[in-house]
N, C-alpha and C positions, 0 to 999 in steps of 0.2 A: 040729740046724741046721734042716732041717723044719722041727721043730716052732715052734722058735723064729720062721723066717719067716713058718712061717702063721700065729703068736700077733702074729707084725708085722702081717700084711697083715687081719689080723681087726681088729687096733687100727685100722690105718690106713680100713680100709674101716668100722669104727665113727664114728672120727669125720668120715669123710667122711657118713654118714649124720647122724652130728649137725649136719655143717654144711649139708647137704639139709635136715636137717628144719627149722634155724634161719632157714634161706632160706626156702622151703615159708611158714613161718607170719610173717618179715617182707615174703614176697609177699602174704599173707592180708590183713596189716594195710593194708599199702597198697591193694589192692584194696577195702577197706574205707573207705581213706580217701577213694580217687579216687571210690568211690561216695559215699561224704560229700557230697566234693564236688558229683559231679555232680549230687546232690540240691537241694542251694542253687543251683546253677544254674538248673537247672530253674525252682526257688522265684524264684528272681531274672529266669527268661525270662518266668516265668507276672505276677508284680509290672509290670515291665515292658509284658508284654501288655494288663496290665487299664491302666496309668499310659496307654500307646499308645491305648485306648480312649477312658479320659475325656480325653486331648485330643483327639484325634478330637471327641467330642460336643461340647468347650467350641469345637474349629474349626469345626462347622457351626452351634453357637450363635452365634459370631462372625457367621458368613459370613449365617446368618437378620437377626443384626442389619442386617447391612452392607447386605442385600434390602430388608430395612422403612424402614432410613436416603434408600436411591436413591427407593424409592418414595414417601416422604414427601419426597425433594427436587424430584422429577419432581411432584407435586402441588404444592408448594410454586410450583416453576415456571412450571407451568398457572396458578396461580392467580393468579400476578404478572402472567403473560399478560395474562390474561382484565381482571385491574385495570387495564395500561396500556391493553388497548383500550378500554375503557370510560372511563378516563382521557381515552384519544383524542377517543371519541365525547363524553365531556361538554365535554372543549374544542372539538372543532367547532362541538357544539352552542351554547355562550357565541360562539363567535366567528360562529357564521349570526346570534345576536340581537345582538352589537353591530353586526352589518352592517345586520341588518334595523333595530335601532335609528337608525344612520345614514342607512339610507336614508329610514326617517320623519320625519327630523327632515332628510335634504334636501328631499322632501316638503312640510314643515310652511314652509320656509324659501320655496321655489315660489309656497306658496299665498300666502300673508303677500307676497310680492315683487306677484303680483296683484291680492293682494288692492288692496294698494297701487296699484298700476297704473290696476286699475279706481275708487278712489277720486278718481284724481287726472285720469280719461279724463270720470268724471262731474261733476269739480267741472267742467272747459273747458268738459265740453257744455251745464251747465245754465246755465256764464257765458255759452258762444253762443247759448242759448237764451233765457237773460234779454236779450240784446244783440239779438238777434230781435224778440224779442217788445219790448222799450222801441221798436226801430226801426218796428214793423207798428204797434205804440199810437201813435207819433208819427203815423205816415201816417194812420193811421184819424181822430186828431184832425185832422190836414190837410185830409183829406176831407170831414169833418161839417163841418167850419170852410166850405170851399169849396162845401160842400152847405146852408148857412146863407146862403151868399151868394149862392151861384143862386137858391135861393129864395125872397131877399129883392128878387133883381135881376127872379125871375121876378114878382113881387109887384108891383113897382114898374111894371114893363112891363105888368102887364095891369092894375094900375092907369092908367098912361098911357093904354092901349090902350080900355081905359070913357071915361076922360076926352077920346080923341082920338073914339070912335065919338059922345058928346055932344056934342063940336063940328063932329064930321062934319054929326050933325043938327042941329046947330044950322044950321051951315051950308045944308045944303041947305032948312033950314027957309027960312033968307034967302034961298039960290037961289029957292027955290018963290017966295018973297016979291020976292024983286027978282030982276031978269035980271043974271048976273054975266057978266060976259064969258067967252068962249071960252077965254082966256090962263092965266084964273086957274082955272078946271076942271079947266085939264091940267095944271097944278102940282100940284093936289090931289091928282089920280091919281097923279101922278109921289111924289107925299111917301104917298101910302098904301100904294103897291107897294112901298115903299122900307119903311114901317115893319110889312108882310107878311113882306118879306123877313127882317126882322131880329127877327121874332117865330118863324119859322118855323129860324132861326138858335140861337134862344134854347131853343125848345123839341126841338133837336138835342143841342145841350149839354145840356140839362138830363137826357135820357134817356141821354145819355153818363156824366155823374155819375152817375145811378141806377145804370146797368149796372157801374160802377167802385168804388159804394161796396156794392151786392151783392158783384162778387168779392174788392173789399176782406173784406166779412164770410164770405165760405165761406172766406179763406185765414186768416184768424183763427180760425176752428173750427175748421181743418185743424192750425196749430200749437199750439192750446189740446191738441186729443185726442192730437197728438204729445209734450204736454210731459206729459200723464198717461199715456202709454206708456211715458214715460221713468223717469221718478217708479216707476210702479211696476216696473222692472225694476231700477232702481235699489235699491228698498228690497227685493227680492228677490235681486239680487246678495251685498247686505250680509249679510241671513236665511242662505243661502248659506256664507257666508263665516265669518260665525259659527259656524252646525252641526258645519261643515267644522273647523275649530279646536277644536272643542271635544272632535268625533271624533278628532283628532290628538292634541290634549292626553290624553285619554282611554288610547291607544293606543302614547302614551309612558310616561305610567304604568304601564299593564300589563304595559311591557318592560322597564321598570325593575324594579319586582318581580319579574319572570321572573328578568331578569340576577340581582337578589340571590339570588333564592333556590338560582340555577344555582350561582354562590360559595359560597353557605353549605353544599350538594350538594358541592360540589367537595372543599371546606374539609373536611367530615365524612369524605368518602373517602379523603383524605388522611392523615386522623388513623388510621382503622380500619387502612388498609394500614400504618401504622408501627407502629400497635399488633401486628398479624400478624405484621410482619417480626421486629419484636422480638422474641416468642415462641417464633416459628421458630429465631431463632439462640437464644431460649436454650436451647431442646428440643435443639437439635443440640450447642450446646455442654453439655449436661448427657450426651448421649449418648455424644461423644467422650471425654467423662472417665469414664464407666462404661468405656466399651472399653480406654481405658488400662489404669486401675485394674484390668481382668480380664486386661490381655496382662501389666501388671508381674507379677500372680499365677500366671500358668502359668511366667512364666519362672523366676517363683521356685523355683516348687515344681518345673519341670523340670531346674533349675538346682542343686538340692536332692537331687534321684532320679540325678542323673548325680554330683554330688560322694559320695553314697551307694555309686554301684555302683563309679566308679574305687576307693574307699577298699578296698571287698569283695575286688575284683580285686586293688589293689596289695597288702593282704593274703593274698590267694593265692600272689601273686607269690613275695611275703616271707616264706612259711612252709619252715623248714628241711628239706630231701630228701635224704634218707644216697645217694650214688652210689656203686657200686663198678665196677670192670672187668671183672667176671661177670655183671654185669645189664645187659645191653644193650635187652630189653625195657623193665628201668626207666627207665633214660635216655633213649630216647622217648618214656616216655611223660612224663617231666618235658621234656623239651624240646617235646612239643606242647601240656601246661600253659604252659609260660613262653611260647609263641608266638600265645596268646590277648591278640587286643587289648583296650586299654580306648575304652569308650565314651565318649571325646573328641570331639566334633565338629569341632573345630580341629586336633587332634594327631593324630586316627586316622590311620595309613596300611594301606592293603590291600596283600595280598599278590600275589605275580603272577602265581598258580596260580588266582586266583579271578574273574581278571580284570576287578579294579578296578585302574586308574592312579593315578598318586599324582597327574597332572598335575590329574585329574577334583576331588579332594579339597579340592586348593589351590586351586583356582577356587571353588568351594564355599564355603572357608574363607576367603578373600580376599574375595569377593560378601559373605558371612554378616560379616565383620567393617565394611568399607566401606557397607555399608548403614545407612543412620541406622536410628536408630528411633523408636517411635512418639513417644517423650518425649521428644526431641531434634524433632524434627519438630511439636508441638505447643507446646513453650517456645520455638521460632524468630516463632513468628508471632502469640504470646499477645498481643501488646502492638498488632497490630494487630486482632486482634480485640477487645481493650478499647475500641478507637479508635473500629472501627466501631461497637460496641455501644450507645457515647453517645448519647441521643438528642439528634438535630439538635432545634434551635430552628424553629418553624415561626413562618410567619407570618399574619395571617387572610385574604391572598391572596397568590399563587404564580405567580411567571414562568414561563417558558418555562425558561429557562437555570437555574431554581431544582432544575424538576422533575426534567431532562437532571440535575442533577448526583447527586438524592438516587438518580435509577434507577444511573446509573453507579455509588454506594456499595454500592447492594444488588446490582448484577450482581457485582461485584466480591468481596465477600462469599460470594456463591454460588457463584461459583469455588473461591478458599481453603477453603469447605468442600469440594468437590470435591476441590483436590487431595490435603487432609486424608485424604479416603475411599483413593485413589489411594492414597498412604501406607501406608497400614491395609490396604490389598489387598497391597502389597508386603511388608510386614512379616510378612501370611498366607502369601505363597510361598515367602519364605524361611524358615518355620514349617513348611511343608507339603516343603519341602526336606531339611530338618533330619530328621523324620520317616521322608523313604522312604529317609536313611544309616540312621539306625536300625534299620530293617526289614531292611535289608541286613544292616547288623553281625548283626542276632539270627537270620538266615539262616546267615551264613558260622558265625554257634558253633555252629547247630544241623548244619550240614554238619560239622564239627569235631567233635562229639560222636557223631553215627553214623562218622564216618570210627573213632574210638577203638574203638566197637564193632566195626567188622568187621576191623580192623588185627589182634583178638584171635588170629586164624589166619593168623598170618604165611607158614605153609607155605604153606596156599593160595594165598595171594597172590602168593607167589613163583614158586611153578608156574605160573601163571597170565600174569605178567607174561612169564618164560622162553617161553613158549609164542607167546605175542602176537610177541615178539620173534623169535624164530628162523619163524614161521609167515612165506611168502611174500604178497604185498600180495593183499587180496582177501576172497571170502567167508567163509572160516575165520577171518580176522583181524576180517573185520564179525561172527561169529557172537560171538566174546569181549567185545565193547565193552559190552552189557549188565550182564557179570559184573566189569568193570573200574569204571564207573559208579557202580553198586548200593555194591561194596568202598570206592570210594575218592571218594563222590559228589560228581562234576565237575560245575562250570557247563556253562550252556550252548557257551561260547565253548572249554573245554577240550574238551568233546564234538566240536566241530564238528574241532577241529585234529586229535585224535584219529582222527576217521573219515578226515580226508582224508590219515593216514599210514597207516590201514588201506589205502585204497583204492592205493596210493603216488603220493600228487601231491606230498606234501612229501618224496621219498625224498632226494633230492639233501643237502635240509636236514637232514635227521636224518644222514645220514652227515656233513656235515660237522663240524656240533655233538656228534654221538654222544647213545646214547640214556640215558645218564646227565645230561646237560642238560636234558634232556626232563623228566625225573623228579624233575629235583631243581626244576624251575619251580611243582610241587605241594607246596602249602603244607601236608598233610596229611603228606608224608616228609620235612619239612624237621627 
């Protein structure tokens, strides 16, 4: 009977060796596998890392464009500037010559009013002076007339006057000759003194007319020399007046000319600036369809690299795992395989041991979805930029209200590219968003993937945790948090909660919840 039990327990402890050893090398194989595995992950974090790079470089080729875009609009700007002031200054400039034109030509209207004035002050004066002068020739002929007469009357008097001194002698001849009486001697006296008188009368007046037809002739010389003082200021007003007009005439012309050529100036910069503007929006609109064109191809190819890795993953997922109830190592470590997420950007949820929210994701996801994008955003306003892009009809001169409206198309213009760029900046942050989940997910595998390595010494760990737990709050509980750490590599936010149950501020909390709560929050023993 012995023998027979020991030939039992030799069987039985045989095949319990068989079933050791068939464990033993279906351990092998899975450890083989999980290094497989972890091998293509790696493969998959390292793809990933370099994928992570060239966008990086194509997001700072972006964001260099997006630099040389402002800086070419900021110049663009300036330069529009720089054209309305100069626009400004050439219309001031037209508008000081049509003033200064106007005021020549009130000027020109002035003179011409005077000139006039003074033809019509010299026709009265030379009619008063013909009316003068007919009136001083009448008088003058009155006077020779009456100076003909005197001295025909004078003529005749001293003729009488010979002819009465003849008979005087005669007389006295007869007196001598004969005795005349006393009576008639003194008649003779009385008649000589009488025609004394009226000789001495005659030759009063006649010195009166002399002196009268002198100043008759010095006031005829006086208005002869005034009527050639006149005459010649007259024909020197005219001289004058002419010059003066001709200089005006002159002065109008050259402002006319000015003005046109100020228009043809004006006209020409008008053309250049549309010709610019044009250019500008096409260079901008050739550039905004390059930037499309390169965001549709990252999204592609990112779009491409994530349906890649979920498919990897969900094949991971999907690969059959023999479990039994004697391998409780295995089933961790299949249950921390199957608790690796996929890289969704929509659908990831983090764990609450690594403390990401799920509230954080869906804001993420919600912003990321709600957000237009770039090709939504540049097919909204194509049609107006077709609109603007026509070129207006110009004319070969331009209003005010003409110029006001093309500047209002091109500000306008320059805006919608603005907020184009705006756009294109957003679509970056929510690109530059997308990326640091990324970074994160391929943090939390690689935390995941050390945590599997040092999980390998389960004893340890458990002593360790035992130890943390029954140690009282304090320095021997801070001395372990390194070796807790290192084993089961906690975030920052798990670290911080840890230390403050070391220290015991959360103690209340951990007794209420219990320190299996605590541990099962750790996505590493889940």
């Amino acid at each position: 009977m012995e023998i027979a039990d020991y030939e039992r327990l030799t069987k039985e402890l045989n095949q319990q060796l068989t079933n050791k050893n068939s464990k033993i090398e279906d351990l092998e194989q899975e450890i083989k596998i999980q290094r497989q595995k972890q091998e293509t992950l790696q493969e998959e974090l390292t793809s990933l890392q370099s994928s992570l790079q060239q966008h990086e470089e194509k997001h700072s080729r972006v964001k260099q464009l997006l630099v040389k875009t402002k800086k070419e609009l900021a110049d663009a700007k300036q330069a529009e500037i720089d054209h309305l002031t100069l626009q400004a200054s050439l219309k001031g400039e037209l508008e000081a010559s049509h003033q200064q034109g106007e005021v020549y030509k009130i000027q020109l209207a002035e003179a011409t009013a005077e000139k006039h004035k003074l033809h019509e002050h010299l026709k009265v004066s030379a009619e008063q002076h013909q009316r003068v002068l007919g009136t001083f020739q009448q008088r003058v002929a009155a006077l020779q007339e009456e100076n003909c007469a005197a001295k025909a009357e004078q003529a005749a008097v001293a003729s009488e006057f010979e002819n009465y001194k003849v008979r005087v002698h005669n007389v006295l001849k007869q007196q001598k000759n004969k005795c005349v009486p006393q009576a008639e001697a003194e008649g003779v006296k009385q008649e000589r003194e009488h025609l004394e008188k009226l000789v001495d009368q005659l030759k009063i007046k006649l010195q009166d007319s002399q002196s009268h037809l002198q100043a008759s002739g010095a006031e005829l010389q006086t208005l002869q020399s005034e009527h050639d003082t006149l005459l010649e200021r007259h024909n020197r007003m005219l001289q004058e007046t002419v010059t003066k007009e001709a200089e005006l005439r002159e002065k109008l012309c050259s402002v006319q000319s000015e003005n046109l050529a100020m228009k043809a100036e004006n006209a020409k910069m008008v053309t250049q600036l549309m010709s610019q503007s044009e250019v500008l929006r096409s260079s901008f609109r050739e550039q905004v369809r390059h930037l499309q064109d390169e965001h549709r191809k990252t999204v592609e190819t990112l779009q491409q690299q994530l349906s890649k890795v979920e498919a990897q993953l969900f094949q991971l997922k999907s690969e059959p795992t023999t479990r039994t109830p004697c391998q409780p190592l295995k089933n961790l470590r299949e249950r921390r395989t199957t608790d690796l997420p996929l890289l969704d950007m929509h659908t990831v949820t983090r764990e609450e041991g690594e403390g990401m929210e799920t509230a954080d994701t869906e804001s993420v996801s919600s912003a990321s979805t709600c957000a237009p994008s770039l090709e939504q955003l540049l097919s909204s306003p194509e049609t107006k930029l077709d609109h603007l892009a026509e070129p207006p009809l110009w004319h070969a001169e331009f209003t005010k209200e003409e110029l006001v409206q093309k500047l209002s198309s091109t500000t306008k213009s320059a805006e919608h590219l603005n907020g184009l760029l705006r756009e294109t900046e957003a679509t970056n942050a929510i690109l530059m968003e997308q990326v640091k989940l990324l970074k994160s997910e391929i943090r939390r595998l690689e935390r995941n993937q050390e945590r599997e390595k040092s999980v390998a010494s389960l004893e340890y760990l458990k002593n360790v945790l035992l130890q943390f737990i029954f140690l009282k709050p304090g320095s021997e509980r801070e001395r372990l948090l390194p070796v807790i750490d290192t084993m089961l590599q906690l975030s920052p936010e798990e670290k911080g909660r840890l230390a403050a149950v070391a220290q015991g501020e959360e103690e209340n909390a951990s007794r209420s919840s219990g320190w299996a709560s605590y541990l099962h929050s750790w996505s590493g023993l889940r």
